[in-house]
C-alpha positions in Angstrom: 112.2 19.2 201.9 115.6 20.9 201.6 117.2 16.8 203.1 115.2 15.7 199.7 116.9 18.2 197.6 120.3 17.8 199.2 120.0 13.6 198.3 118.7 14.5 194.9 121.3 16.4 194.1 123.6 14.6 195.8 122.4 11.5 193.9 123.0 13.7 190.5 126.3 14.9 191.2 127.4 10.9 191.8 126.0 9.9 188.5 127.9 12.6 186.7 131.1 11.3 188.2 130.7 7.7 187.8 129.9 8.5 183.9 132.9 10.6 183.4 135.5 7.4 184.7 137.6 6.4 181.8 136.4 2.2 180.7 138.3 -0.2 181.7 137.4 -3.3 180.0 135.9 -1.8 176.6 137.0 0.0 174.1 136.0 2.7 172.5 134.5 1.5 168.8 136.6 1.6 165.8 139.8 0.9 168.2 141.5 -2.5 168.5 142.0 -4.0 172.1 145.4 -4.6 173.1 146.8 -7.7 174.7 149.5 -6.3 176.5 149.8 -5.1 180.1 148.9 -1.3 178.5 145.9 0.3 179.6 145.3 2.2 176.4 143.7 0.8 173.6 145.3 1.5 169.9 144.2 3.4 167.3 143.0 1.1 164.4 145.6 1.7 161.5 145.0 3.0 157.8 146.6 3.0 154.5 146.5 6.3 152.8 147.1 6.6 149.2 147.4 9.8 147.4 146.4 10.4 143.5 147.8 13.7 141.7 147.3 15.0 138.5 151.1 13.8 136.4 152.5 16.4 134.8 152.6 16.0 130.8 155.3 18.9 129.9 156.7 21.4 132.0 153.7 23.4 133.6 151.4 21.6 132.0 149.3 18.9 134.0 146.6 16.6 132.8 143.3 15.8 135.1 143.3 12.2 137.4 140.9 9.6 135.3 138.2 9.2 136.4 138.4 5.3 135.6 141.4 5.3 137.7 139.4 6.9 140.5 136.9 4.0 140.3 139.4 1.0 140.5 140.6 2.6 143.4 137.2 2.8 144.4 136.6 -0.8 143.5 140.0 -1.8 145.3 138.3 -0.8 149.0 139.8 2.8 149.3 137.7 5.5 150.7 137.4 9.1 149.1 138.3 11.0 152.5 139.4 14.6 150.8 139.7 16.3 147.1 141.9 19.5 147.0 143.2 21.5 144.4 146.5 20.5 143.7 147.6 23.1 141.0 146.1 26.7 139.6 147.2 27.7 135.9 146.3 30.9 134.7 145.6 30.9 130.6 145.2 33.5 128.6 141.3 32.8 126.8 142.0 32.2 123.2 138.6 34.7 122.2 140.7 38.0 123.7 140.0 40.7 121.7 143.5 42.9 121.0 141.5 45.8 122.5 140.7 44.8 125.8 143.1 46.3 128.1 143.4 43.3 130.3 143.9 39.7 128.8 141.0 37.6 129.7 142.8 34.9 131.7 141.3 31.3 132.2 142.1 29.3 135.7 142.2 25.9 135.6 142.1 23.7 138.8 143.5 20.5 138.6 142.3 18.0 141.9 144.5 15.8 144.1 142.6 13.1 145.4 143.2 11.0 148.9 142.0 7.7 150.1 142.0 5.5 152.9 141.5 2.0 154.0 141.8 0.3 156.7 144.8 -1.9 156.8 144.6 -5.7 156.1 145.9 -7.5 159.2 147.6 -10.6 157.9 
């Protein structure tokens, strides 16, 4: 019984190993095989494009369009993140003259990022 264990786990421990060697002739997916003497396979590359809100007069910004958003969209670009680009505090234009603080307003306006693979001519 305990020669039966021993092989068994024996038997395990080898199977563990072999999975854990590094590929040689693959790749792993979404990389592009190399034809040089290199071992490592490459990364494929992206474009990134970045879309910010412009800035219409000084500390004032406008939002992205959204139509502008879509031809991207349509152009092959991928949405990977949206973060807010810029805060602005307003005071709310219905503040009564006796509140003791100003009712402020923030306004969040979004940076948007895209990527794509690149087009290997």
């Amino acid at each position: 019984m305990n020669k039966a264990l021993f092989a068994i786990v024996l038997a395990g421990a080898t199977a563990l190993l072999l999975a854990q060697q590094p590929r040689v002739n693959g790749t792993a997916p979404g990389r592009i095989a190399t034809g040089g003497s290199s071992q490592a396979p490459l990364y494929a590359p992206n474009e990134l494009l970045s879309v910010f809100p412009q800035e219409t007069a000084p500390g004032e910004y406008s939002q992205v369009d959204p139509v502008q958003l879509q031809s991207i969209a349509d152009q092959g670009w991928q949405l990977v993140s949206v973060a807010p680009y810029v805060y602005r505090n307003e005071d709310h234009p219905s503040a009564k003259p006796t509140d003791l603080a100003p009712t402020l307003v923030t306004q969040v306006y979004q940076a948007y990022f895209f990527q794509r693979a690149r087009l290997i001519r």
